[in-house]
C-alpha positions as CSV (number, residue, x, y, z in Angstrom):
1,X,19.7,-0.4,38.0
2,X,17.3,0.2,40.4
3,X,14.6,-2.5,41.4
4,X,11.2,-1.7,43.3
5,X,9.6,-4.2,45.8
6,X,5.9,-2.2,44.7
7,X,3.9,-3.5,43.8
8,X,3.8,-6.6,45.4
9,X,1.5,-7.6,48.2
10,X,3.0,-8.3,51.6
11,X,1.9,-11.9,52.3
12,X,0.5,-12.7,56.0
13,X,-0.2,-8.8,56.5
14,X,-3.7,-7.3,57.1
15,X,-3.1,-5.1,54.3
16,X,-1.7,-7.2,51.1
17,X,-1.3,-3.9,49.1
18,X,0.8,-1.8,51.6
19,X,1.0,1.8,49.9
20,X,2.5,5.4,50.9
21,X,-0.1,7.4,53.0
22,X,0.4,10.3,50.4
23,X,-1.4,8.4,47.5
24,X,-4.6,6.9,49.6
25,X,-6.7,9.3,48.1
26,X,-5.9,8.3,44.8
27,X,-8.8,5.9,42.6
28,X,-11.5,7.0,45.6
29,X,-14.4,8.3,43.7
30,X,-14.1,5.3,40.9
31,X,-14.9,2.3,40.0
32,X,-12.5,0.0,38.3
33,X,-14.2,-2.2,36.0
34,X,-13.5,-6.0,36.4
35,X,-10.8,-7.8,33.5
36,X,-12.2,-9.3,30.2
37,X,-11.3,-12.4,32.0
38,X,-12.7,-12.6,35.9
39,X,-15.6,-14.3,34.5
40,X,-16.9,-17.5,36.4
41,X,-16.9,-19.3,32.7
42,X,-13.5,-18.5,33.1
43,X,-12.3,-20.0,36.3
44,X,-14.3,-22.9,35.2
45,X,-12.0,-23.4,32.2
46,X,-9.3,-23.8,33.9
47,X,-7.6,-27.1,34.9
48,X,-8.5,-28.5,38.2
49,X,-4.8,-28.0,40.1
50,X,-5.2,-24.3,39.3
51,X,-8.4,-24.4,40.2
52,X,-7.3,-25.3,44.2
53,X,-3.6,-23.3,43.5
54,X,-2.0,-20.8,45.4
55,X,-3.4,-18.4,43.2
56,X,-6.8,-19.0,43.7
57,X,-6.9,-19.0,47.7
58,X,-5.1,-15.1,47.5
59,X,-7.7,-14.3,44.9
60,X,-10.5,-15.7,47.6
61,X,-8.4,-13.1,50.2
62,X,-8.3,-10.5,47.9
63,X,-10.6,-10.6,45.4
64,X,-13.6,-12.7,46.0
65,X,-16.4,-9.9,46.4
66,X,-16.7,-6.1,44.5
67,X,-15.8,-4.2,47.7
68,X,-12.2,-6.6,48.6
69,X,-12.2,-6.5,44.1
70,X,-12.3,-2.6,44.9
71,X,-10.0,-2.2,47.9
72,X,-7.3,-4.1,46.6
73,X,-7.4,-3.0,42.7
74,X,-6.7,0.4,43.9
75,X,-4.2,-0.5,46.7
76,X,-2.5,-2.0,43.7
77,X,-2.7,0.6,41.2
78,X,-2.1,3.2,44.4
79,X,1.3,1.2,44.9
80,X,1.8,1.8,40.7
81,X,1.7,5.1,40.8
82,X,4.3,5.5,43.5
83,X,6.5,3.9,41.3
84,X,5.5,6.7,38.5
85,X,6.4,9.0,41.0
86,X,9.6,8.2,42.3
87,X,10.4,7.4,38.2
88,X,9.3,11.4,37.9
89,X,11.9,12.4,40.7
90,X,14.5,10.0,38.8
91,X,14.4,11.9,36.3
92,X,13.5,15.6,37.3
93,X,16.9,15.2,39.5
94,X,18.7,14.2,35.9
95,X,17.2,17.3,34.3
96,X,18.2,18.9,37.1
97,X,22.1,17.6,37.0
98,X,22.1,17.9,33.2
99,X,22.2,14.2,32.5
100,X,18.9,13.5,31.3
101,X,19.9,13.7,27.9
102,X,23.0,12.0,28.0
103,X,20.8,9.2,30.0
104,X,18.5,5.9,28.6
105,X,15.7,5.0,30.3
106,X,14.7,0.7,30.2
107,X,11.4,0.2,32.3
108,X,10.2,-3.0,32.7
109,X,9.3,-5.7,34.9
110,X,9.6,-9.6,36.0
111,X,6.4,-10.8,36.2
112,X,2.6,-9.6,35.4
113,X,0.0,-9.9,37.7
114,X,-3.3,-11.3,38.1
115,X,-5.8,-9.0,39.3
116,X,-8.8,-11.2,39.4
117,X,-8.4,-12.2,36.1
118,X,-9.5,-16.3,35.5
119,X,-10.4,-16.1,39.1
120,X,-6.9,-15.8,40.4
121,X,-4.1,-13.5,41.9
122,X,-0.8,-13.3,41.9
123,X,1.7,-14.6,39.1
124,X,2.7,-17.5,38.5
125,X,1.2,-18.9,35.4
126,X,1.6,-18.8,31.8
127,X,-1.2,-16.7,30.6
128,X,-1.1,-13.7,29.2
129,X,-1.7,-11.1,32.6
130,X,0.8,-13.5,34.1
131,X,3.5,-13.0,31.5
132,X,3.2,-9.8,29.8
133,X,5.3,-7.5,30.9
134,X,5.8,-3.4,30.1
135,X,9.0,-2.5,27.9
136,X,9.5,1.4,27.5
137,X,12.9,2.5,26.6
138,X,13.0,6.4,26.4
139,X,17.2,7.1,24.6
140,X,18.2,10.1,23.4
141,X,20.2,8.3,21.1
142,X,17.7,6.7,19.1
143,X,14.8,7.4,17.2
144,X,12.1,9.6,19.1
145,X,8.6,8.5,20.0
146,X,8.6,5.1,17.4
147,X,6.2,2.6,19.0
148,X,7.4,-1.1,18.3
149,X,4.5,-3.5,18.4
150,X,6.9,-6.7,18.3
151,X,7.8,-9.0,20.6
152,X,10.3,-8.6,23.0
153,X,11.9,-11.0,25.6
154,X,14.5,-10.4,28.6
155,X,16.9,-11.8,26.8
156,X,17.1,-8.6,24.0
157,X,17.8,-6.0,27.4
158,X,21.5,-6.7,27.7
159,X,22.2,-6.3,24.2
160,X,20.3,-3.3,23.9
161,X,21.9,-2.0,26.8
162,X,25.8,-3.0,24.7
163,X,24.5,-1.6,21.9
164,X,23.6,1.8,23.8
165,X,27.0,1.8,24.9
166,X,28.5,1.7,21.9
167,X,30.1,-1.9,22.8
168,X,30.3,-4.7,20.1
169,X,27.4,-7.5,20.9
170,X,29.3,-10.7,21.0
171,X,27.8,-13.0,18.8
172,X,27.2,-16.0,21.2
173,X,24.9,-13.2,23.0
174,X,21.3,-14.7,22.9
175,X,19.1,-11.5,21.5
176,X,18.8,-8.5,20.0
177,X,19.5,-5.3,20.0
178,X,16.1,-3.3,20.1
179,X,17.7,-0.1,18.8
């Protein structure tokens, strides 16, 4: 298991984002468009104790005009790709030590993040950017390439990870399997 503390901002630092040097130059000559949802009509939907939460006074330090919107989008996805990168040495050193085949891959995450969207940051509430998360399972002992569209909850990992193993899933596990 291995557990990465990117991307999360660094609260009470100058910098929320706080990235490795070698990927500053990364996301510079674009412009990342604003989410479906960081319309005002949709801060304005939302109930009044959100309205004054947590969320939306990081949002007013980190996203509250296009240039902070800019900076910190790409600080973000800047601290994302570090974590592609460090995934790529992961598993170039198992190519490299014969094990990459004999070795499944679970990616995943905790928590989404709000990125503007409905006027907030961070991610603590149930809506979708807040709770969605990425599953990508790479095994060389299941089928190859096969895109599942269903849902998936934290709850089917450990099974999964039983039934990779080859060990019987007890049936008071909560569940599934998603081999």
């Amino acid at each position: 298991s291995l557990s990465y503390k990117a991307p999360h901002a660094q609260d009470g630092a100058k910098e929320a984002f706080q990235i490795d040097p070698k990927f500053a130059q990364f996301y510079q000559k674009i412009t990342i468009p604003e989410t479906p949802t960081s319309r005002p009509k949709d801060f304005a939907s939302l109930p009044e104790f959100l309205q004054s939460s947590e969320g939306r006074i990081r949002w007013k330090n980190r996203f509250d005009t296009e240039a902070n919107y800019q900076h910190n989008v790409k600080q973000y996805y800047r601290l994302i790709t570090g974590i592609d990168d460090s995934v790529g040495q992961i598993i170039k050193k198992l190519k490299e030590k014969n094990l990459f085949d004999k070795t499944a891959i679970i990616f995943t995450s905790d928590n989404g993040f709000f990125i503007g969207d409905r006027g907030l940051s961070d991610k603590w509430f149930g809506y979708e950017e807040s709770i969605r998360v990425p599953l990508i399972m790479r095994s060389p002992f299941s089928q190859p390439r096969e895109l599942i569209t269903a849902m998936t909850l934290n709850v089917d990992i450990m099974p999964t990870i039983l039934d990779l193993a080859g060990v019987k899933i007890p049936e008071s596990v909560q569940g599934s399997s998603l081999l």
